[in-house]
C-alpha positions as CSV (number, residue, x, y, z in Angstrom):
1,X,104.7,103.7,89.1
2,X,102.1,106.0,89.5
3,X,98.3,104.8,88.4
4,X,94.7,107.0,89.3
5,X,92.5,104.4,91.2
6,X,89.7,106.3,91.2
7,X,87.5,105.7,88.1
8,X,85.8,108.9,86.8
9,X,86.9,111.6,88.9
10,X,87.7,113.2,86.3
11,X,84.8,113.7,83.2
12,X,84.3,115.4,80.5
13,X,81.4,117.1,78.6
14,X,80.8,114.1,77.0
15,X,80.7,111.9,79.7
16,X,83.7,110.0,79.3
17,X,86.8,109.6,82.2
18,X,89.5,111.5,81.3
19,X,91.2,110.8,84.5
20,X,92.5,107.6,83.5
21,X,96.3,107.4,83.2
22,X,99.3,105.2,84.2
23,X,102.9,106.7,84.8
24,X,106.1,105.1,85.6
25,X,109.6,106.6,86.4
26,X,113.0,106.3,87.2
27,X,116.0,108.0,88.4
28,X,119.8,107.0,88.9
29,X,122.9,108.9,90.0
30,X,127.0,108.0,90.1
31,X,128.6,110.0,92.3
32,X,132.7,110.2,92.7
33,X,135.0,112.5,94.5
34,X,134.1,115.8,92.4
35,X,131.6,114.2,89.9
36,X,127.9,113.8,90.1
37,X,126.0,112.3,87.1
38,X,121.9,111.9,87.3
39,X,119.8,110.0,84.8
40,X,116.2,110.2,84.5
41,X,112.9,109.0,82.4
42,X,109.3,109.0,82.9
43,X,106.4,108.0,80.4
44,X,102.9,108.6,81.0
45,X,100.0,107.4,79.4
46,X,96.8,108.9,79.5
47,X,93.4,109.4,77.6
48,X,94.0,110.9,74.3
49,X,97.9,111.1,74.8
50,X,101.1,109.7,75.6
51,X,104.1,111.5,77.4
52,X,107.6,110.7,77.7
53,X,111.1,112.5,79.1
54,X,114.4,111.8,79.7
55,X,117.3,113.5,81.2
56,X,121.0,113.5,81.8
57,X,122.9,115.7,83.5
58,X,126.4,116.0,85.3
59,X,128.5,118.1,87.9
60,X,131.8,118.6,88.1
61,X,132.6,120.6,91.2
62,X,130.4,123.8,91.2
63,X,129.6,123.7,87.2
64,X,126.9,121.5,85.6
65,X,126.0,120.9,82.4
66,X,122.4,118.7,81.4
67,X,119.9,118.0,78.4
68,X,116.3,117.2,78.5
69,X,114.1,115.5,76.2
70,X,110.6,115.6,76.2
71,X,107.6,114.2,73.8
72,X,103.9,114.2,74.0
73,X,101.6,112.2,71.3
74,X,98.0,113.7,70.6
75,X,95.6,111.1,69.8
76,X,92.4,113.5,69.6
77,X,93.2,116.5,67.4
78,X,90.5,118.6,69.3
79,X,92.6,118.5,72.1
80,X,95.6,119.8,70.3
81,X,97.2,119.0,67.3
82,X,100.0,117.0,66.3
83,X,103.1,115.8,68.5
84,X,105.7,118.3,70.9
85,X,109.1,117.3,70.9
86,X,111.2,119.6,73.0
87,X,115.2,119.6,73.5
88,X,116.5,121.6,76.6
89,X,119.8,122.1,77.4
90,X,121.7,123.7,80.4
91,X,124.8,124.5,82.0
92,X,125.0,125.7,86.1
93,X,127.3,127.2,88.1
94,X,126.7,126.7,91.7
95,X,127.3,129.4,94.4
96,X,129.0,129.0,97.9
97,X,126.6,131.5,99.9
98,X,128.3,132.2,103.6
């Protein structure tokens, strides 16, 4: 968990504290012989918005393969408009450098 302390360190124009905003997040792994397999997820709300992601991914040997998933919520349409949902996936190859 993650949390700023610090009240107003961050303002803006119109005087109010931006810089408030609470995260949280988590990661776990399984690991066997050849296989490595991490899961992740971390939310974040702040003023005006709320962020999450999660994330899996797996190695077998030298290749990986792994998908991301992200959102952010806009509560104050000045600031931008609308939700972002993003999809990201990835494959890897690792290389054996001598």
């Amino acid at each position: 968990m993650e949390s700023n302390l610090v009240s107003d360190a961050i303002v803006d124009v119109n005087g109010r504290d931006i810089s408030d905003r609470t995260g949280y997040g988590a990661t776990v792994n399984w690991a066997n012989d050849d296989w490595s397999v991490n899961a992740n997820f971390a939310y974040m709300d702040a003023v005006d918005e709320e962020n999450m992601s999660m994330g899996l991914n797996a190695m077998y040997k030298n290749f990986g393969l792994g998908h991301v998933y992200a959102t952010n919520e806009y509560d104050n349409s000045s600031f931008a408009v609308g939700d972002v949902n993003v999809h990201t996936t990835y494959a890897s190859y690792q290389l054996k450098m001598c």
